[in-house]
C-alpha positions in Angstrom: -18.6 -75.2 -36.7 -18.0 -71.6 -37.6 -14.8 -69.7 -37.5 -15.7 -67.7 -34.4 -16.3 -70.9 -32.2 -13.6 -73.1 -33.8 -11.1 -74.1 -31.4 -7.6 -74.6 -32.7 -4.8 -77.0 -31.1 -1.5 -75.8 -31.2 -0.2 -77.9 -33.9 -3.4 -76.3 -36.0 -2.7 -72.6 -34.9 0.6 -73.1 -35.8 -0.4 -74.1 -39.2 -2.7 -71.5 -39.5 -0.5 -68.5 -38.2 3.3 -69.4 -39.6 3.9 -69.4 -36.2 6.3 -72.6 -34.4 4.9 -74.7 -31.4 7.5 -73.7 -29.5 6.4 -69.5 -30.1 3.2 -70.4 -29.3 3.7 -72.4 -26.1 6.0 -69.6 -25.3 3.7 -67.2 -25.3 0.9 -68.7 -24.1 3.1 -69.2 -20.9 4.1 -65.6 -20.4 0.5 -64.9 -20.1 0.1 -62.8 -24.0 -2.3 -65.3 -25.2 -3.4 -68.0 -23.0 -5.4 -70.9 -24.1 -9.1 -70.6 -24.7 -10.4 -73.7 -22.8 -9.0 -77.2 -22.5 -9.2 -80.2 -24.2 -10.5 -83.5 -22.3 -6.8 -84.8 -22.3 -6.1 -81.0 -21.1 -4.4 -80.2 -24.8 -4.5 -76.4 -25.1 -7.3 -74.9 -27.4 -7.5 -71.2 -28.9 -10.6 -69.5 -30.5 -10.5 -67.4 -33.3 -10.2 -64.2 -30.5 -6.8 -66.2 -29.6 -5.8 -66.7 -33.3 -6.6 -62.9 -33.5 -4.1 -62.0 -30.8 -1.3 -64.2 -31.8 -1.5 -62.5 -34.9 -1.2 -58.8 -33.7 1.7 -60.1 -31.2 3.7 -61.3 -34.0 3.2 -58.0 -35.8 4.1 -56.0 -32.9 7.0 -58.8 -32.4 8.4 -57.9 -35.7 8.4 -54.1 -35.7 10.4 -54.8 -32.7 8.0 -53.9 -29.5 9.2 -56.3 -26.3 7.0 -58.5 -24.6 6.7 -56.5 -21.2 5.4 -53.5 -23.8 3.5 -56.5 -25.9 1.5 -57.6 -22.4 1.2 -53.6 -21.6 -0.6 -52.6 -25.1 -2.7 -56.1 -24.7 -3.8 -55.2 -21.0 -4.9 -51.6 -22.6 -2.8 -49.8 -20.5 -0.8 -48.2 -23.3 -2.3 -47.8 -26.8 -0.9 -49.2 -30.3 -0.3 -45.3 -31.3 1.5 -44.3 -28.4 4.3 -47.6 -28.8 4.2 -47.1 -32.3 5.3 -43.2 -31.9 8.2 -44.2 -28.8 9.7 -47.1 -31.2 9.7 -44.7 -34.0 11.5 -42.1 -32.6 14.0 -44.9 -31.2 14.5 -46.2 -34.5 15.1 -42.5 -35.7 17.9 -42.5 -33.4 19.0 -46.1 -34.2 19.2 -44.9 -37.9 21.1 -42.0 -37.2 23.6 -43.6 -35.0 24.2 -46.2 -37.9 24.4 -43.8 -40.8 27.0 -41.7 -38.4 29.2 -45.6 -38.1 29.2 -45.7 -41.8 30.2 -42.5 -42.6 33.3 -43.0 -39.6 34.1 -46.4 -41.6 33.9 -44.4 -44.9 36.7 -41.7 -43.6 39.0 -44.6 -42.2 39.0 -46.3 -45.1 39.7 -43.1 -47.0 42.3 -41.5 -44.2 43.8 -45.3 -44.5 43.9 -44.5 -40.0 45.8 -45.8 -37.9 44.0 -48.0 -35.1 44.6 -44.9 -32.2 43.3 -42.5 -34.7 40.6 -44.8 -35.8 39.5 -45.0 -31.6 39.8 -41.4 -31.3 37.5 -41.0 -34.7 34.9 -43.4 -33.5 34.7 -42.0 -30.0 34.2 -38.3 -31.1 31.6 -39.0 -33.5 29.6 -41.0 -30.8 29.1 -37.6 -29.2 26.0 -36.3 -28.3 25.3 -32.7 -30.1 25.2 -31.3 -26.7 28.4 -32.8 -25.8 30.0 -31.9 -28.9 28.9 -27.8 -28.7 30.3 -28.1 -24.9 33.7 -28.6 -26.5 33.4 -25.7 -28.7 31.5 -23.8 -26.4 34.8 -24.5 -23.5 36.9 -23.2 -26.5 35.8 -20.4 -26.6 35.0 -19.5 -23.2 38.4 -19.9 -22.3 39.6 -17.5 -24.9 37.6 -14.3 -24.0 38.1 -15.4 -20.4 38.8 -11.9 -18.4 38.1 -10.1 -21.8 35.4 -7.1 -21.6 33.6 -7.9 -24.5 31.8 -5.1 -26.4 29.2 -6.2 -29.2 31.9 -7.5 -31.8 33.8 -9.5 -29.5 30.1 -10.9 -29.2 29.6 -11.2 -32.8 32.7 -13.1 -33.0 32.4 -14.8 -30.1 28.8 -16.3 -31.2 30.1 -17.1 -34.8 32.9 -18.9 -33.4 30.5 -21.4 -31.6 27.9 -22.1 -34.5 27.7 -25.6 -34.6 25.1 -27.6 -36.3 22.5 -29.0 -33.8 23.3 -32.8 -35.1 26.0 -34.0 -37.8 23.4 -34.7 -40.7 21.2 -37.8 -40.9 24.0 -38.9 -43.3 26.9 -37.4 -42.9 29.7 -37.2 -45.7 33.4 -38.7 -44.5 34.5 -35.2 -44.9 31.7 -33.5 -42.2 33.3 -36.5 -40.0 36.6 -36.0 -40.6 36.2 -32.0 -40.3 34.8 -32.8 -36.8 37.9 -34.6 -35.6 40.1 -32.3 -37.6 38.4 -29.3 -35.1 38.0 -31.4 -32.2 41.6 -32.1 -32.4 42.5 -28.7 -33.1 40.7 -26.5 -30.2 42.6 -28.9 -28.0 45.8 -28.2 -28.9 47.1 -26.1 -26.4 50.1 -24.3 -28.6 46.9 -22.9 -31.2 44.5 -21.8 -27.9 47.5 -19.4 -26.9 48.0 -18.3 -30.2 44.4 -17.7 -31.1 43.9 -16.3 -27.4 47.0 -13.6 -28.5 44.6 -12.9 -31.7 41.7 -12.4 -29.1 43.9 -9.9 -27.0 45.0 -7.9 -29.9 41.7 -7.3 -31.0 40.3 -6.2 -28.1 41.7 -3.1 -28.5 42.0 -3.3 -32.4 39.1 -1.8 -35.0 35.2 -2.6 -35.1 33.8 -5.8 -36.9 32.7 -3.5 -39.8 36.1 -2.1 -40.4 37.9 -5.1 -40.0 35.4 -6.8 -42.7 36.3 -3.3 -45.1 39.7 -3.8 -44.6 39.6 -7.8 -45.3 37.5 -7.1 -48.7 40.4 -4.3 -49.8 43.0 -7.3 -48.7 41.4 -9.6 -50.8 40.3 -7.3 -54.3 43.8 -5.7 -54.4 45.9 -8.0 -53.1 44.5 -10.5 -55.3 44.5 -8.6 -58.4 48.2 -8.0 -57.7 48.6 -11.6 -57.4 46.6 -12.8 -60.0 49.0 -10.4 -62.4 52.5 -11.3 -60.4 52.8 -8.0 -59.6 55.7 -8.1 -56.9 54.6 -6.5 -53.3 58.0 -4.6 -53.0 57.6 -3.3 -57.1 56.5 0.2 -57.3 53.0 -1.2 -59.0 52.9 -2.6 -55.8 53.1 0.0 -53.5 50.3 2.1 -55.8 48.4 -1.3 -54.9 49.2 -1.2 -51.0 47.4 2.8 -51.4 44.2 1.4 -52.4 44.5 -0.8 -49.5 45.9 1.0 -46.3 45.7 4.6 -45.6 48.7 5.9 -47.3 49.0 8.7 -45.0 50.2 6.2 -41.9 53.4 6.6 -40.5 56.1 3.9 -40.3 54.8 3.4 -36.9 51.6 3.0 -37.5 52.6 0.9 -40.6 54.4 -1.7 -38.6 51.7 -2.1 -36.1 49.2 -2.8 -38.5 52.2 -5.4 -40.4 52.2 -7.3 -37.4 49.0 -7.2 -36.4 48.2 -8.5 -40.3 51.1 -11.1 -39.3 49.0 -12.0 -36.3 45.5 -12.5 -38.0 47.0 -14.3 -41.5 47.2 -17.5 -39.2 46.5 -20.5 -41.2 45.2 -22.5 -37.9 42.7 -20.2 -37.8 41.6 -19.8 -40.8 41.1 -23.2 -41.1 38.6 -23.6 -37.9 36.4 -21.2 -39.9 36.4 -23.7 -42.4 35.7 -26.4 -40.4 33.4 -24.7 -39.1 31.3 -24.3 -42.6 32.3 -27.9 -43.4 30.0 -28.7 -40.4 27.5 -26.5 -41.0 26.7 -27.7 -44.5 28.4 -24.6 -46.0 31.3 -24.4 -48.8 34.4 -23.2 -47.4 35.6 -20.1 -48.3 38.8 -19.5 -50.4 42.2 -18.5 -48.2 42.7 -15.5 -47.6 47.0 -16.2 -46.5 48.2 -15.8 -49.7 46.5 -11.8 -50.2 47.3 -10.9 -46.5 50.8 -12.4 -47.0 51.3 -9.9 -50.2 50.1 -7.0 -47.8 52.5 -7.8 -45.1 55.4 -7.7 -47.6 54.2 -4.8 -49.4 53.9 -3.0 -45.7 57.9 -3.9 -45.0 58.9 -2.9 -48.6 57.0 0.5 -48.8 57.3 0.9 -44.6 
């Protein structure tokens, strides 16, 4: 007898696939593969098109396709291709999901966190992306709420809520534990109505380009003059502060831009913008509080 018109018993098909009795009878019943013919003493018996089928089961068994989908791709009504593409992009998502748990595990173990932080932690990084940009994306809303915003205020605005579409495919514990650093820190109310006061102040305060001059002077003199300890109330200093601010302003005008320096050298703040590029994959940029904090005495000294 050939191969094509052997008949196999159970205890032989299970021999000759790997596969238990109990599988096979298993299956049979739910309909995947049912017996070929009969035997006189009504044993089950399979033909090498069975045999066939019990093999392409336990493949799509092991990659993890369920039976209803098994009994689907066998009745023709879906195709191989099509399951195959569906599981993939499940296990995509499965993979993600675990490499995000590990890199949670990795920052408690690292944070040493307690067990409400450690509930907090895992329930913010379970987040969709959508979820976690509604956050931000709240954030910001409410603090240009009832605010006529001109282009920068847009500009600002948009930076402000440039979050990555996902946390990466493997995230390092520090992208996890910047997320809960910001998470925790646009909902602190105390820093929404400071950073809403920096909003305010602005809104009648210089354009994007002027403030981003005026940040590069802060930052090239005021960090010469620190990197030599020259002292912001020393008369080098003040020569410094002229290459800074317009050395024609009056006291006035000095002590309105002093505090409005005061106002923007906010270390809260700065350090959302970091967070920020933590998230996005970027390296954060160096602190600007030290140089604006030279200005700001240098302003009070040579007022």
């Amino acid at each position: 007898m050939s191969d094509s018109t052997e008949l196999y018993t159970i205890g032989r098909l299970a021999r000759r696939t790997g596969l238990s009795v109990h599988t096979i009878r298993f299956w049979s019943d739910s309909g995947l593969v049912p017996p070929t013919e009969r035997s006189a003493g009504g044993y089950r018996l399979y033909d090498a098109t069975a045999v066939a089928r019990f093999d392409l089961v336990r493949t799509l068994r092991e990659l993890g396709i369920g039976l209803e989908t098994v009994q689907e791709i066998l009745a023709r009504q879906v195709t191989v291709a099509e399951v195959a593409q569906t599981h993939a992009r499940a296990l995509d998502a499965e993979i993600r999901t675990l490499k995000l748990r590990r890199a949670v595990l990795r920052t408690i173990a690292q944070r040493g966190s307690t067990t409400e932080e450690t509930l907090i932690m895992h329930k913010l990084a379970q987040l969709s992306a959508r979820e976690r940009q509604q956050i931000i994306d709240d954030f910001v809303d409410g603090l240009f709420a009832g605010i006529d915003l001109d282009d920068d205020a847009l500009v600002v605005a948009g930076w402000m809520r440039e979050l990555p579409a996902e946390l990466p495919d493997d995230p390092t514990p520090g992208q996890v534990d910047a997320w809960v650093e910001l998470a925790e820190l646009v909902g602190d109310g105390k820093f929404q109505q400071r950073l809403r006061r920096i909003v305010l102040s602005g809104s009648s305060g210089p354009r994007v380009d002027a403030g981003f001059d005026l940040r590069r002077r802060v930052l090239e003199q005021a960090g010469r003059a620190l990197t030599g300890k020259i002292a912001p109330e020393s008369a080098e200093g003040g020569l410094i502060l002229n290459g800074i601010v317009e050395p024609r302003l009056s006291a006035e005008e000095r002590a309105e831009l002093r505090e409005r320096l005061r106002v923007l050298a906010d270390a809260q703040v700065e350090r959302y913008w970091q967070l920020l590029a933590t998230l996005n994959g970027r390296e954060p940029s160096p602190s600007v509080i030290p140089a604006f904090t030279w200005v700001i005495a240098a302003l009070h000294a040579h007022g």
